[in-house]
C-alpha positions as CSV (number, residue, x, y, z in Angstrom):
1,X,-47.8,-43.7,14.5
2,X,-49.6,-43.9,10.7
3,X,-51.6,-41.1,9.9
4,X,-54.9,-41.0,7.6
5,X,-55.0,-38.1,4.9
6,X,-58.2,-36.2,5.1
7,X,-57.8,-34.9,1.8
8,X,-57.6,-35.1,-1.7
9,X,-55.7,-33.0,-4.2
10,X,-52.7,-30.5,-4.7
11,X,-52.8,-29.9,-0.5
12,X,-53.0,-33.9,0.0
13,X,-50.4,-34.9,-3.2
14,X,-47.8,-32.6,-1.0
15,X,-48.6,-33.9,2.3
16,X,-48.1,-37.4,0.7
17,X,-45.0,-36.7,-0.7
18,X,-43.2,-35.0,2.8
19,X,-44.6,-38.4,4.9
20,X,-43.2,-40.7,2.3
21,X,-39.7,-38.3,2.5
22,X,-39.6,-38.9,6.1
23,X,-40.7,-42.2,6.2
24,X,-44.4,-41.7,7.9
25,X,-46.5,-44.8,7.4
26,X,-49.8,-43.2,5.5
27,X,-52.5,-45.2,7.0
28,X,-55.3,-44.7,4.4
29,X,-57.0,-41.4,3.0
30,X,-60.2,-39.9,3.8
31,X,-62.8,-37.5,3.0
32,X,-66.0,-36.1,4.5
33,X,-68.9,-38.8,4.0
34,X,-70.7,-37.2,1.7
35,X,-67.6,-37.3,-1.3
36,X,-66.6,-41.0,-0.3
37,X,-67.7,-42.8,-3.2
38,X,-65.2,-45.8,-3.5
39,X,-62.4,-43.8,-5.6
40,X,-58.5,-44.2,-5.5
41,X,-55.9,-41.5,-4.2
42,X,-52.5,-42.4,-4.7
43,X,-53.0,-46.0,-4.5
44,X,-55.7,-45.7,-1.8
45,X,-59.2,-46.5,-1.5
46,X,-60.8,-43.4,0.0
47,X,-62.4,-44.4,3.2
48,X,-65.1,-43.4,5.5
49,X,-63.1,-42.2,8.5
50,X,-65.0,-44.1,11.3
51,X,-63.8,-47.4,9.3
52,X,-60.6,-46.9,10.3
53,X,-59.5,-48.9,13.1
54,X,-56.2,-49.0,15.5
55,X,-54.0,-45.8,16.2
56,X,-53.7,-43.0,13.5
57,X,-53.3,-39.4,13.2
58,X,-55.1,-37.9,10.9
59,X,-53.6,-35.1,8.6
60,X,-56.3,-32.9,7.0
61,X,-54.6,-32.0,4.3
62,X,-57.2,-29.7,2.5
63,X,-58.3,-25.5,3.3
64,X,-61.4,-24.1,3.8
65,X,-62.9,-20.9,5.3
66,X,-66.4,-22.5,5.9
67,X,-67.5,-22.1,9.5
68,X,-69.3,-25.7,9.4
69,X,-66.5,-27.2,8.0
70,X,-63.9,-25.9,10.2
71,X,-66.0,-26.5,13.0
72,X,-66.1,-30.2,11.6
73,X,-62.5,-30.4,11.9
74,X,-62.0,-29.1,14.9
75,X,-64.9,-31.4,16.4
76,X,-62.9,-34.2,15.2
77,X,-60.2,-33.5,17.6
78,X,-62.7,-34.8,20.4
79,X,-61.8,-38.3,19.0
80,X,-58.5,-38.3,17.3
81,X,-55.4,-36.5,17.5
82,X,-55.6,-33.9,14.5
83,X,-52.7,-32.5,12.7
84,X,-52.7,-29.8,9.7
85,X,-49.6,-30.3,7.8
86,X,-48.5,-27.2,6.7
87,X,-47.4,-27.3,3.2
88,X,-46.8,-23.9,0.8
89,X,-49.5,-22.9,-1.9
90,X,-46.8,-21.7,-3.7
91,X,-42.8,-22.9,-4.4
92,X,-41.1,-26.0,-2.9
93,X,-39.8,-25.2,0.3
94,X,-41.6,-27.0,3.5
95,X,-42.0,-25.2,6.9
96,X,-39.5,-27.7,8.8
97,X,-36.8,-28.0,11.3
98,X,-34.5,-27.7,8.2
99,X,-36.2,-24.5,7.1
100,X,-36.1,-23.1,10.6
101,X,-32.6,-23.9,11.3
102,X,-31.7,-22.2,7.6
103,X,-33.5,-18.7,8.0
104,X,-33.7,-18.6,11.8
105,X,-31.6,-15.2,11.9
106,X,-34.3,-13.8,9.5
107,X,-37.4,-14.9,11.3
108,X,-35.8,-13.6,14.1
109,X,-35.5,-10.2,12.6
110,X,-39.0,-9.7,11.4
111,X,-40.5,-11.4,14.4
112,X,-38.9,-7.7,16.3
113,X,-40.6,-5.6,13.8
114,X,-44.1,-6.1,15.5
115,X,-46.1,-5.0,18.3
116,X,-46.7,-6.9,21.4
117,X,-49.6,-8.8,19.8
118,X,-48.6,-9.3,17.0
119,X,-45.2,-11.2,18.3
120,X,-47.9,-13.5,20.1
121,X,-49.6,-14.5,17.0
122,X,-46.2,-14.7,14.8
123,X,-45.2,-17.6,17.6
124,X,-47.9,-19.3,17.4
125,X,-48.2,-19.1,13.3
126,X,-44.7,-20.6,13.7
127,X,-45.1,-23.4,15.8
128,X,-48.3,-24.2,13.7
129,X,-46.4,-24.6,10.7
130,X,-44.3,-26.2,12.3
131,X,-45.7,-28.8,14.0
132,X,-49.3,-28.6,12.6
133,X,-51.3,-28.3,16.5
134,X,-54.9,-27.7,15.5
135,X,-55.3,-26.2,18.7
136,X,-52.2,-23.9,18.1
137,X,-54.4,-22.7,14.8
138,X,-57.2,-22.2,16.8
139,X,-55.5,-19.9,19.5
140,X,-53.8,-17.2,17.4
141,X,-56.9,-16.4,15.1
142,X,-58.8,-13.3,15.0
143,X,-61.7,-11.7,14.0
144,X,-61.3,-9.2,10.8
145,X,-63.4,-6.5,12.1
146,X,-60.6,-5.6,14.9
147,X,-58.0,-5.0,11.9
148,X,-60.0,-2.1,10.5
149,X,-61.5,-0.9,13.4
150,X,-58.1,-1.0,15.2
151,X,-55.1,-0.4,12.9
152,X,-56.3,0.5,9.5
153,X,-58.6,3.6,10.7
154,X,-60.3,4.5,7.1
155,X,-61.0,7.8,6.5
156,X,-63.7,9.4,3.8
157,X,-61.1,9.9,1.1
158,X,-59.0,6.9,0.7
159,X,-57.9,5.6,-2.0
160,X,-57.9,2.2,-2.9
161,X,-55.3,0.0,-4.9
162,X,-56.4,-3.5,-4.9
163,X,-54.0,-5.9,-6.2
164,X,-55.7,-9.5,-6.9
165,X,-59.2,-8.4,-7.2
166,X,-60.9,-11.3,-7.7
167,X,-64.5,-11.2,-8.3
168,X,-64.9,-8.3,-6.2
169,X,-65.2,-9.6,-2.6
170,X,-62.2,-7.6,-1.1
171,X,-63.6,-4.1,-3.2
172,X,-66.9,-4.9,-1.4
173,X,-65.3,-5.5,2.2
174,X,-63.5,-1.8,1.3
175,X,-66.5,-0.8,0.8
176,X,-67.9,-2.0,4.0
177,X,-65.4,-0.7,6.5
178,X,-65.1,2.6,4.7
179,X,-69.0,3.2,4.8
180,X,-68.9,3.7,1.3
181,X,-67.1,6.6,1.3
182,X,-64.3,6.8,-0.6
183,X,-61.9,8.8,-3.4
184,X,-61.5,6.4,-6.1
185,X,-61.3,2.4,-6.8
186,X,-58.4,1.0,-8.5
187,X,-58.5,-3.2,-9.4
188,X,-56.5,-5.4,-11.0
189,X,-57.2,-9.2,-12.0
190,X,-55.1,-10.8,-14.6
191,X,-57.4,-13.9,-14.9
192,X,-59.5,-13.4,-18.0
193,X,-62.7,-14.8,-17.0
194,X,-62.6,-13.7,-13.1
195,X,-61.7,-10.3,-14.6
196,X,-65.3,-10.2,-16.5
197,X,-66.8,-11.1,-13.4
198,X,-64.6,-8.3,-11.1
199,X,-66.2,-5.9,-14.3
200,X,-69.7,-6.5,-13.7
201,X,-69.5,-5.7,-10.4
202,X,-67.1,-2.5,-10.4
203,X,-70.2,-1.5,-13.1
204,X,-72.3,-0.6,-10.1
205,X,-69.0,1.2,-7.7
206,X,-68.6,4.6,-8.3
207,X,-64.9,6.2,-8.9
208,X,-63.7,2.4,-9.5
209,X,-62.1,1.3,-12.6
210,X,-60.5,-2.4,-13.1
211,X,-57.1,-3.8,-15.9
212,X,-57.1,-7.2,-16.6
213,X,-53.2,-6.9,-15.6
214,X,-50.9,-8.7,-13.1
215,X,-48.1,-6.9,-10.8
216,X,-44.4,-7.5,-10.6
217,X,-41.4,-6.0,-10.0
218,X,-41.3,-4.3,-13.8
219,X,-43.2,-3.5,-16.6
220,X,-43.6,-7.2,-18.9
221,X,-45.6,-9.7,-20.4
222,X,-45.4,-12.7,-18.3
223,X,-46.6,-16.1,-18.9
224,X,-49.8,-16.6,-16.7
225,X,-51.6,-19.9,-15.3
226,X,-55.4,-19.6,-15.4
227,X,-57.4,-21.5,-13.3
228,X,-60.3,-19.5,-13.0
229,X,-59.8,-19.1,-9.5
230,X,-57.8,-17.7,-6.4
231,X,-55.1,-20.1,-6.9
232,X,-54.6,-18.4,-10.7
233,X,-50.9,-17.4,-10.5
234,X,-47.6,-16.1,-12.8
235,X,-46.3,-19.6,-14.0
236,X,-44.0,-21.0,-16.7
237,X,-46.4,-21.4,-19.0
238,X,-49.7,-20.4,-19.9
239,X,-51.5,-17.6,-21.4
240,X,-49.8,-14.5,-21.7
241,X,-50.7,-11.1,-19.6
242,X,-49.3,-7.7,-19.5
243,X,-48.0,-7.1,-15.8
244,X,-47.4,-4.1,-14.1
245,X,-46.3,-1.8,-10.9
246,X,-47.2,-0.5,-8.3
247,X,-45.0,2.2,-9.4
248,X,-46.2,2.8,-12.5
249,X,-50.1,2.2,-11.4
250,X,-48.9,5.4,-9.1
251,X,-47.3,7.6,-10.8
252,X,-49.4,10.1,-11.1
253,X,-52.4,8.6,-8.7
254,X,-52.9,9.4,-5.0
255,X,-52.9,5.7,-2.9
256,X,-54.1,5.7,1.0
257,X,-54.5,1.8,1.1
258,X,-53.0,-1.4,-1.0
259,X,-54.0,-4.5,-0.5
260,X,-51.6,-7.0,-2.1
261,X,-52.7,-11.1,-2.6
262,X,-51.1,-12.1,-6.0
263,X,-50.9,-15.8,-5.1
264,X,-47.4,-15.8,-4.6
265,X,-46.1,-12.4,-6.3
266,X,-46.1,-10.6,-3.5
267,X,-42.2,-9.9,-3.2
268,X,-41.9,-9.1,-6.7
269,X,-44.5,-6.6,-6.4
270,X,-43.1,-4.7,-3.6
271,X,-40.2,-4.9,-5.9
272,X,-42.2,-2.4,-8.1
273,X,-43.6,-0.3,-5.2
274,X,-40.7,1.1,-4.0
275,X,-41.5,4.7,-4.5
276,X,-44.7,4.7,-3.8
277,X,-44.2,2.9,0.0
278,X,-41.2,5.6,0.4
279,X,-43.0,8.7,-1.1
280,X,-47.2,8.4,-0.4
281,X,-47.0,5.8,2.7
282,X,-50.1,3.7,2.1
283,X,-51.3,1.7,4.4
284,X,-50.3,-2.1,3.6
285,X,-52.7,-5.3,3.8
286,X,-50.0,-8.0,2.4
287,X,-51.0,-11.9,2.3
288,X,-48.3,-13.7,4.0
289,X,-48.9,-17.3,3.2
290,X,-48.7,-18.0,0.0
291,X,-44.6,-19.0,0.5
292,X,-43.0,-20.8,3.3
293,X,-40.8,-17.4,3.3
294,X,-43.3,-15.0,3.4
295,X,-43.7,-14.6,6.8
296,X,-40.1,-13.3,7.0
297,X,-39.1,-12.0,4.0
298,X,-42.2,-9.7,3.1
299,X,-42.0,-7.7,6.8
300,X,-38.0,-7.3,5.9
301,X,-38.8,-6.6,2.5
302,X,-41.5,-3.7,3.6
303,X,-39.0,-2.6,6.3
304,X,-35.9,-2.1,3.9
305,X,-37.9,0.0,1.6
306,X,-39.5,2.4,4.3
307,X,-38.8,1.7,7.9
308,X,-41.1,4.3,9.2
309,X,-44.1,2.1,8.8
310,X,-45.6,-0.1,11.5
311,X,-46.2,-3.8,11.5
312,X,-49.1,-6.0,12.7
313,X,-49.9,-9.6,11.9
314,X,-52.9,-11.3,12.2
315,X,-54.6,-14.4,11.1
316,X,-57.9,-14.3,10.4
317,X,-60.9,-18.0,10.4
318,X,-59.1,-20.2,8.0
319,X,-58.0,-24.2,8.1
320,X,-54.7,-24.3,7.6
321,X,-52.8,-20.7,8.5
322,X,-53.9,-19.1,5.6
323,X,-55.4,-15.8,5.9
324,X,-52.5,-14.4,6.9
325,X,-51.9,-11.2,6.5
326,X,-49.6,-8.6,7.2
327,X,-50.7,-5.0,8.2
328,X,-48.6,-1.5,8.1
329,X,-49.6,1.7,8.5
């Protein structure tokens, strides 16, 4: 059956590109009515989707957060079958029966480092990138408030290490769930004008202090893509920014709780916080969907450096699976 892309951009380009691989007819593209405005995507005229006619999928091949907008989507599914083609943010490999077959012994193995519930929603985040069941996504998703009520337990004297700071949001959702009460605030952007922006916030935190710096597995200037945004990232080319670990950020600094969402670092920095996991045993809060491998490699990765910790996954309001995070305490 031909499918409609609901979708334009990087997400669509990719979900484009694996149809016309296997040989799925793309039907048309389409946006929401209010960007329709007559304009070509990849050789198509971007349509209204109600002037479709005849049998289609569609593919919405775009990610948002917003409750409307999700709740858009999954209304759609009233009327047409709805797929969500699960394509990586980062690297080239696609979450397929190829890629399954390859690393099944792997998945396998992190899949057993996880409680109960956690195994349930590691299922289903597989079968949804996979197959790319709107209703699958809809099934395994859960609220953010049970994660630090129920596993992360924040004390008065924590301190924090967050890692991919952004303009604040995730220092302000410590904040939050901590009461405001707290040992010390440590953030680090590396994209220059977000980091000016994570500044004038931290200006008003107490005990916080932010580096315009990335994090990796070792001490280096890398090459750095900025995009002014989340999807800002350690590329081949770019601007150059001074990166550093975990390690090294710890040396001589207590750490109760990392958070780690480097668009597609991640691996590299556990590379560099080797000693800390082993030595202090902070808790973990490790974004696991950046790479098609992620949802294996960084619980195996976590689990080779200190096997004591605990895992939990969950996968918090977010069209496709992203928001995926992994917890250990």
């Amino acid at each position: 059956m031909p499918v409609v892309v609901y979708g334009m951009g990087n997400g669509a380009d990719k979900v484009i590109d694996e149809f016309n691989r296997l040989e799925i007819p793309v039907k048309g593209v389409t946006a929401s009515d209010d960007f329709v405005r007559g304009q070509m995507f990849r050789g198509f005229k971007v349509t209204k989707l109600s002037e479709f006619s005849g049998e289609f999928v569609v593919a919405v091949a775009f990610a948002t957060c917003i409750p409307e907008v999700m709740e858009h989507i999954y209304s759609l599914c009233e009327k047409y079958r709805v797929i969500v083609p699960c394509v990586p943010v980062f690297g080239d490999e696609i979450f397929n029966r190829e890629f399954i077959e390859k690393y099944e012994s792997e998945i396998n193995k992190a899949y057993k480092l996880f409680d109960d519930n956690s195994k349930k929603i590691f299922e289903g985040c597989v079968n949804f990138m996979f197959g790319g069941e709107i209703a699958t996504l809809k099934s395994i998703t859960t609220d953010k408030n049970e994660v630090f009520e129920n596993i992360l337990h924040f004390g008065e004297n924590e301190s924090y290490l967050d890692l991919g700071a952004y303009r604040g949001d995730t220092v302000e959702e410590f904040l939050n769930y901590c009461g405001g009460k707290y040992e010390s605030i440590t953030a680090l952007e590396p994209d220059r004008r977000t980091y000016k922006k994570l500044c004038d916030y931290l200006e008003k935190v107490p005990n916080s202090a932010a580096y315009q710096k990335a994090v990796y597995s070792e001490i280096k200037t890398l090459l750095f893509s900025s995009k002014a945004g989340r999807q800002s990232t350690i590329s081949a080319k770019g601007e150059e920014i001074e990166a550093t670990t975990v390690d090294e950020l710890c040396k001589n600094k207590k750490v109760t709780y990392i958070k780690m969402d480097v668009e597609g670092a991640e691996y590299a920095a556990l590379e560099g916080a080797k000693a800390t996991l082993e030595t202090q045993e902070p808790k973990l809060n490790v974004a696991l969907y950046h790479r098609s491998r992620d949802i294996f490699e960084l619980p195996l990765k976590i689990a080779a450096i200190n096997p004591e910790y605990k895992f939990y996954l969950r996968r918090h309001p977010y069209i496709p699976c992203w928001d995926m995070n992994l917890y250990c305490v």
